[in-house]
C-alpha positions, 0 to 999 in steps of 0.5 A: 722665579724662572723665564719659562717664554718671553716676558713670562715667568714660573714662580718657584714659591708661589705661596700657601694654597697655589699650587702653579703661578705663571707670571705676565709682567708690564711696565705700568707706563706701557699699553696692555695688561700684566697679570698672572695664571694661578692654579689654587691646590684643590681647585675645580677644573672645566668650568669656573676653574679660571680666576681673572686677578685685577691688579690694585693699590690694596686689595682690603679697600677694593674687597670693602668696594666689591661688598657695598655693590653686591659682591661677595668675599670668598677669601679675605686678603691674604700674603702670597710671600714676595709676590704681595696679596691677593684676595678672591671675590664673586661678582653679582652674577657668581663669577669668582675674581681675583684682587691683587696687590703689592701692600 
């Protein structure tokens, strides 16, 4: 990764199916919220092009939460390399979400 502005970062290898991640790294004992910018390969663009990621101890056991309340899974957990797994969901009203974790 390089420092594209303070306290954000570019990944130079964000992993298979993304095309562009931008980083926003935190310290978990600090106030506010980290996250990342993701730009899937063949993804739409205006409208529903935008996933917000919700960072988790392990994406696997909150896509199994997502399901009993309703949601649906669009793509089971997968590695996205050293930046560790996300998987993607829809909420009950079709909003795409992302999950991210480390294991």
């Amino acid at each position: 990764m390089r420092p594209c502005s303070p306290g954000s970062w570019k990944s130079s290898d964000p992993g298979s199916g993304v095309s562009e991640m931008w980083s926003f790294p935190g310290k978990s004992d600090n106030v506010g919220a980290t996250g990342a910018l993701v730009k899937m390969e063949n993804g739409p663009s205006g409208m529903g092009g935008v996933i917000i990621y919700f960072v988790c101890e392990d994406c696997a056991v909150e896509s199994a939460r997502i399901v009993k309340n309703d949601g649906k899974i669009v793509k089971e957990k997968f590695s996205i390399g050293q930046h560790g797994f996300i998987a993607l969901a829809t909420d009950t009203e079709g909003n795409m979400i992302g999950l991210h974790s480390m294991k």
